[in-house]
C-alpha positions as CSV (number, residue, x, y, z in Angstrom):
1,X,25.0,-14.2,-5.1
2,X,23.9,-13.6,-1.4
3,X,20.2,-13.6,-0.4
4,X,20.8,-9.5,0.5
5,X,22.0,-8.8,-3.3
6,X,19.4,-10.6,-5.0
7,X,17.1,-8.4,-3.0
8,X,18.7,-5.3,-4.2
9,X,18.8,-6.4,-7.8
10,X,15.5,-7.3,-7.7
11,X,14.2,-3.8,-6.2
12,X,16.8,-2.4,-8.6
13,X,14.7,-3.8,-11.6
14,X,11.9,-3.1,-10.1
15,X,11.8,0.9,-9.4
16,X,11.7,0.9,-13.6
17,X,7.7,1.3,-14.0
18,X,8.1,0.0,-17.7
19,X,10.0,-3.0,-16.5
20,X,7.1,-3.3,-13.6
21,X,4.4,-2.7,-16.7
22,X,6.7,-5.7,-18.7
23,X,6.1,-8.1,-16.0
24,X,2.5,-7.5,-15.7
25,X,2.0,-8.0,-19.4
26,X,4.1,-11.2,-19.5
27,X,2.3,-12.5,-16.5
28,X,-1.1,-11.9,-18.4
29,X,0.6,-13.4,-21.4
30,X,2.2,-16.6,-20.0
31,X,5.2,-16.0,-22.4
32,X,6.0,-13.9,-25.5
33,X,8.4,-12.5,-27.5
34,X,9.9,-9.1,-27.4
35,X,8.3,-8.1,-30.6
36,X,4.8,-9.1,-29.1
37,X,5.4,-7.7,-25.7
38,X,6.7,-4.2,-27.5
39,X,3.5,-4.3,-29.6
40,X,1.4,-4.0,-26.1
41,X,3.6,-1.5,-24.8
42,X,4.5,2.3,-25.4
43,X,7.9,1.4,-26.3
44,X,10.1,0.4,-28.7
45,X,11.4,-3.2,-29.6
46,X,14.7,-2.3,-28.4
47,X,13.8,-1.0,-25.3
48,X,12.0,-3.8,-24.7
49,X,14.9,-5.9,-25.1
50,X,17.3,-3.6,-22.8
51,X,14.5,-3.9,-20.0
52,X,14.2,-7.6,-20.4
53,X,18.4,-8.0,-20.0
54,X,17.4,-6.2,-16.8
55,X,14.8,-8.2,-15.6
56,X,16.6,-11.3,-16.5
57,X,20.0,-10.3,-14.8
58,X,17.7,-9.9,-11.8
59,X,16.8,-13.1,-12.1
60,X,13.2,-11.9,-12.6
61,X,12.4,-13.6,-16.5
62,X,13.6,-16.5,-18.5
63,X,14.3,-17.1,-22.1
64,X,13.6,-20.0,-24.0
65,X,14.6,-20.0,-27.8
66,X,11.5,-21.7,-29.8
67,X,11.9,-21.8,-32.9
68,X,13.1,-18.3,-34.2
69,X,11.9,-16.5,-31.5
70,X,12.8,-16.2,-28.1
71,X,9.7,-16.0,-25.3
72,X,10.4,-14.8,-21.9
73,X,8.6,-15.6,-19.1
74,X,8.6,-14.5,-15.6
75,X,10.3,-16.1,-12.9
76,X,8.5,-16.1,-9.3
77,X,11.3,-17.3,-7.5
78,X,12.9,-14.0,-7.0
79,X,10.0,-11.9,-6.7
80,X,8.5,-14.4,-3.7
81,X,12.3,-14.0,-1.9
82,X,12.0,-9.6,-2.0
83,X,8.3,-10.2,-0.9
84,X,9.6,-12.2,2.2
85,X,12.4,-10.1,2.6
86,X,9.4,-7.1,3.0
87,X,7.5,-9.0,5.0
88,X,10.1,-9.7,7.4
89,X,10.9,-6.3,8.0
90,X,7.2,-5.2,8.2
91,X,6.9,-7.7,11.1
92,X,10.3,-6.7,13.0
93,X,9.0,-2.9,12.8
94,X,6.1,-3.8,13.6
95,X,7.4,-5.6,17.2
96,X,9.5,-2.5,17.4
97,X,6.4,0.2,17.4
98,X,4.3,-2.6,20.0
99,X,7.8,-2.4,22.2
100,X,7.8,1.2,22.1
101,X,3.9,1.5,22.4
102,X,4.6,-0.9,26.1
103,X,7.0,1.3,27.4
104,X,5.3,4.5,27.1
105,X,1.6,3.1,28.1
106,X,3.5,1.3,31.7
């Protein structure tokens, strides 16, 4: 997959504000299972599940089969790649607006 589609998948998963609330818990939590995370959430094991083959197609969490469980935890890589992605745009508006701002103070 190309850097610009990872980006997409990964703001994709992102405009969900349960699967946004799911990476905040399993950040607090380090790792858990579906079962645990739906237990701090307002949603149903299943759902749970459905969000987390989101967040893992985005490349966002990780499973790990322990036992009889499975715990997910998040994956920064991703997340660090949209965040520069944002940055990078902020700073090429950003020369664009002190360009314009030149050109109309000369």
């Amino acid at each position: 997959m190309d850097a610009d589609r990872d980006v997409a998948t990964v703001l994709v998963a992102l405009a969900d504000p349960t699967r946004r609330q799911l990476l905040t818990v399993l950040v607090e939590a380090g790792r858990a299972s579906a079962t645990t995370l739906a237990a701090r959430l307002a949603v149903s094991r299943q759902a749970v599940v459905k969000h987390l083959t989101v967040l893992d197609d985005a490349g966002l969490v990780t499973a790990a089969r322990v036992g009889r469980q499975v715990l997910y935890r998040v994956r920064s890589d991703p997340l660090d790649a949209s965040a520069r992605w944002m940055a990078d745009l902020a700073t090429a508006w950003e020369r664009r607006l002190e360009t314009i701002k030149r050109a109309t103070d000369g």
